[in-house]
C-alpha positions as CSV (number, residue, x, y, z in Angstrom):
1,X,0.0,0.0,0.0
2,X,1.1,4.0,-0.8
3,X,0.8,5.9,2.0
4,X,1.7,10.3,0.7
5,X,1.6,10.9,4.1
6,X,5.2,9.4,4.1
7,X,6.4,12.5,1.8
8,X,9.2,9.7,0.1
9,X,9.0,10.2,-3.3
10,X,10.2,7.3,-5.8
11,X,13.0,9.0,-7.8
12,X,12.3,7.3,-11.0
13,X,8.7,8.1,-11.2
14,X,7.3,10.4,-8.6
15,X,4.9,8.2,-6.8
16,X,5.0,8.0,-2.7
17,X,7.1,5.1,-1.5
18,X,5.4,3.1,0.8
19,X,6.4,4.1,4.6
20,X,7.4,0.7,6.2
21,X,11.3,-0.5,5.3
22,X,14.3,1.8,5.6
23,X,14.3,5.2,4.3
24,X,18.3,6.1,5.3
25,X,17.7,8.8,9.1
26,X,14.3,9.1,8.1
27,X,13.9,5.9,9.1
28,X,15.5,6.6,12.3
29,X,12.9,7.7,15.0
30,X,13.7,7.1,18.0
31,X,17.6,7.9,19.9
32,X,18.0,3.4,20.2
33,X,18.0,3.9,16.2
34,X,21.3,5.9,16.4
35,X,23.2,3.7,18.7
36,X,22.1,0.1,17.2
37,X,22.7,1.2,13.9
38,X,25.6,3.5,13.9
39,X,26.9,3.1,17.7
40,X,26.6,6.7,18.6
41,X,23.7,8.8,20.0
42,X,21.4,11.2,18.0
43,X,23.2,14.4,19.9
44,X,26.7,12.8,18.3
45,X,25.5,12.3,15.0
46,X,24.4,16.1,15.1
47,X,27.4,16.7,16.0
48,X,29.7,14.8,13.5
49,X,26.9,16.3,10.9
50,X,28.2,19.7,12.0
51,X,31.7,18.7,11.2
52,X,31.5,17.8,8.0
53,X,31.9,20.2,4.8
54,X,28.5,21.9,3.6
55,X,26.6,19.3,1.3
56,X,27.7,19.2,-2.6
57,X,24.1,19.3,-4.3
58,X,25.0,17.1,-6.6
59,X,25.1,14.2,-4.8
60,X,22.0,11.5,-4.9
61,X,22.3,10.8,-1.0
62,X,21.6,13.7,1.9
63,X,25.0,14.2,4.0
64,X,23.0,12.9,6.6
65,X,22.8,9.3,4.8
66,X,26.0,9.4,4.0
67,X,27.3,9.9,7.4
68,X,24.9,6.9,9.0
69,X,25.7,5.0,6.1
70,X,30.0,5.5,7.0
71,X,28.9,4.9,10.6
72,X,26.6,1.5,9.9
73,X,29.7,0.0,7.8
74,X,32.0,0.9,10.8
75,X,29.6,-0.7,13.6
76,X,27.9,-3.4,11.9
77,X,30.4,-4.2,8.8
78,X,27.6,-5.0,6.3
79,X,29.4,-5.5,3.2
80,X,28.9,-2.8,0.3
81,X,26.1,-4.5,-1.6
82,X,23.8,-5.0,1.1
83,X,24.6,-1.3,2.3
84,X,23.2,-0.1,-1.4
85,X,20.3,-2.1,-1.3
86,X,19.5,-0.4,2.2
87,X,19.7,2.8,1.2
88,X,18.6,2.6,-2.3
89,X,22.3,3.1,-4.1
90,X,24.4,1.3,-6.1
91,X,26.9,-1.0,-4.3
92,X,29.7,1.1,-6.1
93,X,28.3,4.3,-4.4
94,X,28.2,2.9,-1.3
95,X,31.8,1.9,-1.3
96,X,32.5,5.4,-2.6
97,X,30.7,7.0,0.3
């Protein structure tokens, strides 16, 4: 089922993505999220966020994917493929990232 109220859009065609599965830190609702995931708190993922460089436009994933998605490979070492099928990207990307 398509529930708009989720406000995803599917890139490819711009119909709403259904809510339930992982949508990258939108997914990520509550502070357990954070630490079983990435293995640091929401106040330290703001924090590394601040750190990093302003976000390059260009790019298909927020800063704030990319930063969960460096922290998930350090914590939980899901290999590259898996980590692009999580968060919608190509494996290469991922391993990029």
């Amino acid at each position: 089922m398509v529930d708009a109220s989720c406000n995803i859009s599917d890139k490819y065609d711009g119909t709403f993505l259904d809510c339930s599965g992982f949508h990258g830190v939108k997914s990520l609702t509550e502070e357990s999220g954070y630490s079983e995931l990435a293995g640091v708190t929401m106040e330290i993922f703001k924090y590394l966020l601040a750190l990093l460089p302003l976000e390059d436009m260009r790019r298909k994933m927020s800063q704030s994917d990319r930063l969960l998605l460096f922290l998930m490979k350090m914590k939980i070492g899901l290999i590259y493929s898996a980590l692009g099928v999580l968060f919608g990207i190509h494996r290469t990307t991922a391993s990029r990232t």
